[in-house]
C-alpha positions as CSV (number, residue, x, y, z in Angstrom):
1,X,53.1,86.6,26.1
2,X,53.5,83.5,27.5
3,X,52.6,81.7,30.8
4,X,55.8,81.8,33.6
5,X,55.9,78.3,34.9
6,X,54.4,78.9,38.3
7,X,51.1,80.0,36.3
8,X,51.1,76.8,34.4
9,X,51.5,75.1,37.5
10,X,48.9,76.6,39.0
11,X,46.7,76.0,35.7
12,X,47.6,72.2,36.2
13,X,46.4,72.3,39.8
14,X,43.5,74.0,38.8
15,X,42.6,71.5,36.0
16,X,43.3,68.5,38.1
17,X,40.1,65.7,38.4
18,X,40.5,65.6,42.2
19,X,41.5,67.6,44.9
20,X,45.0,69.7,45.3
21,X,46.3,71.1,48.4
22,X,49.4,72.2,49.5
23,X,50.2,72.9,53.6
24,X,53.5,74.3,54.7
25,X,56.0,71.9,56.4
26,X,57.9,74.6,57.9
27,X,54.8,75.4,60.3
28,X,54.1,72.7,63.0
29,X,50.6,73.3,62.9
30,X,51.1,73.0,58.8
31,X,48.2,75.3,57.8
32,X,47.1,74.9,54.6
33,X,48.4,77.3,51.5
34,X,46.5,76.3,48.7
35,X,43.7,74.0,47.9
36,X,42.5,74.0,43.8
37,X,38.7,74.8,43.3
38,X,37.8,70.6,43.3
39,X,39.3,70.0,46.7
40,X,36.7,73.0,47.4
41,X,33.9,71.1,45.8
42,X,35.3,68.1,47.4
43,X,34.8,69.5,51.2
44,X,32.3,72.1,50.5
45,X,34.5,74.7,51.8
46,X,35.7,77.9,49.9
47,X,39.4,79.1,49.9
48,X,39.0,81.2,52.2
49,X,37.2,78.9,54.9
50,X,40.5,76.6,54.6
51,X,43.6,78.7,54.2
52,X,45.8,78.8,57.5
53,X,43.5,75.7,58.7
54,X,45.1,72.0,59.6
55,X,42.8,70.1,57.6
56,X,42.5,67.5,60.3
57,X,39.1,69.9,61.1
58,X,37.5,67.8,58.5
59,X,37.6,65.0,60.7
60,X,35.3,66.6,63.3
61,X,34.7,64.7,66.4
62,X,35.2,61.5,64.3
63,X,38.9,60.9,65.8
64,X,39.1,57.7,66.7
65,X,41.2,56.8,63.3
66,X,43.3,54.2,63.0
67,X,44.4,56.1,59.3
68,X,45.0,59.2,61.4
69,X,47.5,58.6,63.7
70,X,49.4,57.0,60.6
71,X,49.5,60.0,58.9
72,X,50.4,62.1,61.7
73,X,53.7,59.6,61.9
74,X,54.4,60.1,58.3
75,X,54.1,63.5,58.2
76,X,56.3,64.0,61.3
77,X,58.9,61.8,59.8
78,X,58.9,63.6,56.3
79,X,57.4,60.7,54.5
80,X,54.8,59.9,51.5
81,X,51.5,58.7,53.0
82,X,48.6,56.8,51.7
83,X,45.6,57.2,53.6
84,X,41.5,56.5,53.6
85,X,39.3,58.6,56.4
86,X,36.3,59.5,57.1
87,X,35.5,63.5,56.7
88,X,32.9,65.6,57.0
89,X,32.0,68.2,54.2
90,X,30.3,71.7,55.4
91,X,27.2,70.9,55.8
92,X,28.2,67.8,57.7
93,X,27.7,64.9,54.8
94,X,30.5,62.1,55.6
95,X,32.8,61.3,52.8
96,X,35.8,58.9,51.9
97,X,38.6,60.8,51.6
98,X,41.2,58.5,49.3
99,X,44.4,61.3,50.1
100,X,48.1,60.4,48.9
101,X,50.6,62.8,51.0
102,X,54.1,63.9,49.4
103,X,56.8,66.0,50.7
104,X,58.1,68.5,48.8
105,X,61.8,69.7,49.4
106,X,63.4,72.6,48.1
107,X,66.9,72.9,46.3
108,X,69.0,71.9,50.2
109,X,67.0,68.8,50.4
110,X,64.5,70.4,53.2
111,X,61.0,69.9,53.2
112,X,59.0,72.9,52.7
113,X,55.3,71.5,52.0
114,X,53.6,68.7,51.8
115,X,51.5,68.3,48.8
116,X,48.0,66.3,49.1
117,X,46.0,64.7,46.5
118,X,42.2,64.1,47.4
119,X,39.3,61.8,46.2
120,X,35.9,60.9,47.2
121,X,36.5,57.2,47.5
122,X,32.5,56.9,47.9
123,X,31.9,55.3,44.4
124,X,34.5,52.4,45.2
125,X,33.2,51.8,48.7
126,X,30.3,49.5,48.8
127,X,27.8,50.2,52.1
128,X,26.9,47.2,54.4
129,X,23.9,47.7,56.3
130,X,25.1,45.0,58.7
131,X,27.9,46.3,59.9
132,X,26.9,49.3,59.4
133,X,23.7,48.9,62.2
134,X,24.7,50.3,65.4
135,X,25.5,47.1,68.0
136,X,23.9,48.3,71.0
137,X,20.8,50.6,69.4
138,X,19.8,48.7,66.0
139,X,19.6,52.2,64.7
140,X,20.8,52.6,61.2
141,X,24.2,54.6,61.1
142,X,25.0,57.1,58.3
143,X,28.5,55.7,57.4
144,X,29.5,53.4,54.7
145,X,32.2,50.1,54.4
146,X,34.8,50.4,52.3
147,X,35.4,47.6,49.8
148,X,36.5,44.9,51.4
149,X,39.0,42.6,49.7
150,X,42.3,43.0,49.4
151,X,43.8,42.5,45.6
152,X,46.8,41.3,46.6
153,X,46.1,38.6,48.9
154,X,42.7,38.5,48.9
155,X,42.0,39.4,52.6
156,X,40.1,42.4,54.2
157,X,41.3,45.4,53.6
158,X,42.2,48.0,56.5
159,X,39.2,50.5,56.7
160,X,36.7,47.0,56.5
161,X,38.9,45.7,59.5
162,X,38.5,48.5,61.4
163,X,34.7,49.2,60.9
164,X,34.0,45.5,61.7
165,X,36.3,46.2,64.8
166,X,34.0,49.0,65.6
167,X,31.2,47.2,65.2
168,X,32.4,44.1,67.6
169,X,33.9,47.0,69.9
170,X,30.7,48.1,70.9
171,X,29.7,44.6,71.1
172,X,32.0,44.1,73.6
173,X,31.8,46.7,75.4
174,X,28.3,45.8,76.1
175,X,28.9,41.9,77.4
176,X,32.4,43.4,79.0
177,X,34.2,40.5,77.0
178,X,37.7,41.0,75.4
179,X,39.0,41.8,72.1
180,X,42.7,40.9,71.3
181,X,44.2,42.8,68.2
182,X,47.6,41.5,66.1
183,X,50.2,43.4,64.3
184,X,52.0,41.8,61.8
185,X,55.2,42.7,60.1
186,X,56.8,40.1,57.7
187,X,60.9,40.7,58.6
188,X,63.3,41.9,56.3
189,X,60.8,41.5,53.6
190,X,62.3,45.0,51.3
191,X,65.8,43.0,51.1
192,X,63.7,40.3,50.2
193,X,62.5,42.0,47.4
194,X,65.4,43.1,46.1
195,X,66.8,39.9,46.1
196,X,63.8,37.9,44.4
197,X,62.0,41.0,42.7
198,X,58.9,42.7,43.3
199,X,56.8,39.5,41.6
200,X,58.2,37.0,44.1
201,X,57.9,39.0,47.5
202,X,53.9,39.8,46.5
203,X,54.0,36.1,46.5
204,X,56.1,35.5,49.7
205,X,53.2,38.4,51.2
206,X,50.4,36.2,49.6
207,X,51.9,32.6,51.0
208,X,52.6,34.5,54.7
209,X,49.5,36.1,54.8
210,X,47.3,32.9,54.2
211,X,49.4,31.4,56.7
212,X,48.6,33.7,59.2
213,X,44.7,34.7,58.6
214,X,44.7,30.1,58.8
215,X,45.4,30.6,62.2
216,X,42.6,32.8,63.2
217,X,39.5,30.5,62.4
218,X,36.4,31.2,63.7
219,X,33.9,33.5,61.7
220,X,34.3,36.1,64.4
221,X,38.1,36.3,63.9
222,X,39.9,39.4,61.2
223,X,42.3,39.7,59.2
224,X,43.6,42.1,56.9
225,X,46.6,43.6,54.7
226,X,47.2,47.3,55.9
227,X,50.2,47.8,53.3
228,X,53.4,45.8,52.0
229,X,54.1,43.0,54.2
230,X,51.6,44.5,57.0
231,X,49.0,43.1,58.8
232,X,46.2,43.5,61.4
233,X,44.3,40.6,62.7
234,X,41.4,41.3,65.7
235,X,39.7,38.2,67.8
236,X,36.9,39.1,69.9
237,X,36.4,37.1,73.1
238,X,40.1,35.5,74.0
239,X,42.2,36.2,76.8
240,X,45.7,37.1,76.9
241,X,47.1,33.9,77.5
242,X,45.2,32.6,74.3
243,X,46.2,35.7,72.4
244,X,49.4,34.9,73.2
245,X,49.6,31.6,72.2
246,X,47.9,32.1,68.7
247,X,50.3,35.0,68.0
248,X,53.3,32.2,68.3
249,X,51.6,30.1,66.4
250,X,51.2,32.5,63.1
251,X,55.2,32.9,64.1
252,X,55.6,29.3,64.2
253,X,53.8,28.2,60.9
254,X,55.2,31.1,58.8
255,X,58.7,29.8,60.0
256,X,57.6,26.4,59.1
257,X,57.2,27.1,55.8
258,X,61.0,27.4,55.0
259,X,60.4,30.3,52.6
260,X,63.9,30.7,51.3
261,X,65.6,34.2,52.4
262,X,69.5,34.2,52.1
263,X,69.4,38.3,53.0
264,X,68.0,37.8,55.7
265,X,69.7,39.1,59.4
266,X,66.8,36.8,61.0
267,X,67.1,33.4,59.8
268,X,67.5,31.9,56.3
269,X,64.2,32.0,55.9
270,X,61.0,34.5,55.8
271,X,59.8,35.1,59.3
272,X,57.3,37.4,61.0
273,X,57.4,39.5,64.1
274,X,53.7,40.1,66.2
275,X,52.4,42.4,68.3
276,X,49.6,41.4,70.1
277,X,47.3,43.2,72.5
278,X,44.2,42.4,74.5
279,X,41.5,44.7,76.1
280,X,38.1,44.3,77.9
281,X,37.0,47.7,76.2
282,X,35.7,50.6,79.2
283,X,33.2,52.8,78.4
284,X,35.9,55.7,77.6
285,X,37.6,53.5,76.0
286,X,38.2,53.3,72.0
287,X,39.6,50.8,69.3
288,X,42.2,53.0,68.0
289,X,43.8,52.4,71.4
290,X,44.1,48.7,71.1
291,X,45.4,49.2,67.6
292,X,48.2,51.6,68.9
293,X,49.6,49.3,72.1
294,X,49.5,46.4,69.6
295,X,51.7,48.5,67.1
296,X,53.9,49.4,69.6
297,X,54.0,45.9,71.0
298,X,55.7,44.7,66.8
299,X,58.2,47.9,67.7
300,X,59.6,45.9,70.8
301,X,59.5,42.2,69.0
302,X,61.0,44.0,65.9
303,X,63.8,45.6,68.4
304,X,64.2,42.2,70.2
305,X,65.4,40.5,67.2
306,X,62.4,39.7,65.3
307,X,60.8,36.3,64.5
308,X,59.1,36.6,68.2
309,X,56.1,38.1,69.9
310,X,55.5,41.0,72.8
């Protein structure tokens, strides 16, 4: 007798290299359903620890996230996701988790679950010992860096931006000096794309991104690619005034360069739109909250027109 399709699905899940989980979408608190036995080895936990559980739980107390509240935002909007964050397995071991998020809808074109892939991300991360020394202490931390160049253009990657941001946070904190944080958004850049093809806009996001990361030049400044024509930029120790200046120069010189975009609703050319934030960090205070008021700051240059700064 042969196998009904949902038991060779469930033999695929089940013979999967890395982790499978499924959570119900219908749920707010979207519980999880089903996790295959290498997610289990993955975390440490058995089925039965994580069925009806939101598996934000493996984040602990460790929820100052920039990847976090990006999820959360894709999930609420129905999107995929691709995501790196630190967990914690059952007997409290940190881990990379690599996770890819996809919705899954049903024959009306509603989503019913959300399907996760998991990986430990471990081997590809490479550990630092500098930044990962505690700031304040000296005392050796047990957390790892993840690799740190970007393929595409060659800059940081997110999750080494943001544990070099921790690392200057606490920094900061400690000589009560400020920290100004950029997000980047090159405009109009998916008509771009389809205009030019995907070859020439990773070389549009190459050209703007070396434009930009020229701007910031002192070894304490950032920069990094989060994903497509996105960027975060930190620079520890300016004021608002000079944060705001530097943010319309990388506007400036990326207008400059007259990259060629007939599509475009901006300008005929590429341009980019910055969000730009400053803080003189508190001691309640934490990085992720600089990152979020400087994304919401690209929403309202983005809403403005673009090819500006807020």
């Amino acid at each position: 007798m042969s196998d009904t399709p949902d038991e060779l699905y469930r033999r695929l899940a089940e013979a999967a290299p890395i982790g499978v989980v499924l959570v119900d979408a219908t749920n707010p608190e979207h519980p999880l359903v089903y996790a295959n036995q290498e997610f289990c080895h993955l975390c440490g936990f058995a089925m039965n620890e994580l069925l009806g559980r939101n598996l934000r739980f493996l984040q602990g107390e460790d929820r100052e996230q920039d990847a976090r509240q990006r999820l959360r935002e894709s999930l609420e909007r129905g999107e995929a996701a691709r995501v790196l964050l630190r967990n914690y397995r059952k007997d409290g071991s940190l881990f990379w988790n690599e996770m890819s998020v996809v919705p899954l809808k049903d024959a009306a074109g509603f989503i019913t679950h959300f399907a996760g892939f998991h990986r430990d991300a471990g081997e590809r991360l490479k550990f630092d010992p500098r930044a990962a020394r505690d700031s304040v202490s000296g005392a050796q931390q047990p957390t790892a860096v993840a690799i740190r160049d970007d393929r595409l253009t060659g800059l940081y990657t997110e999750s080494y931006l943001e544990e070099l941001l921790k690392r200057d946070w606490a920094i900061a904190q400690r000589e009560k000096r400020s920290i100004a944080l950029f997000a980047i958004d090159i405009d109009a850049l998916d008509t771009y794309n389809t205009t030019f093809g995907r070859a020439a806009g990773e070389s549009a996001i190459r050209r703007v991104a070396h434009c930009v990361s020229g701007c910031l030049r002192r070894a304490s400044d950032v920069t990094a690619r989060v994903e497509g024509g996105n960027l975060l930029a930190f620079a520890p120790g300016i004021d608002p005034e000079q944060a705001l200046r530097l943010a319309n120069t990388m506007v400036e010189r990326v207008r400059d360069m007259h990259i060629h975009h007939p599509r475009s609703t901006v300008l005929r050319y590429l341009t980019i739109s910055v969000g730009v934030a400053t803080l003189v960090p508190g001691a309640n205070d934490g990085p992720a909250a600089l990152t979020e008021k400087a994304r919401v700051a690209l929403q309202k240059a983005k809403k403005a027109g673009r090819n500006r700064v807020a």
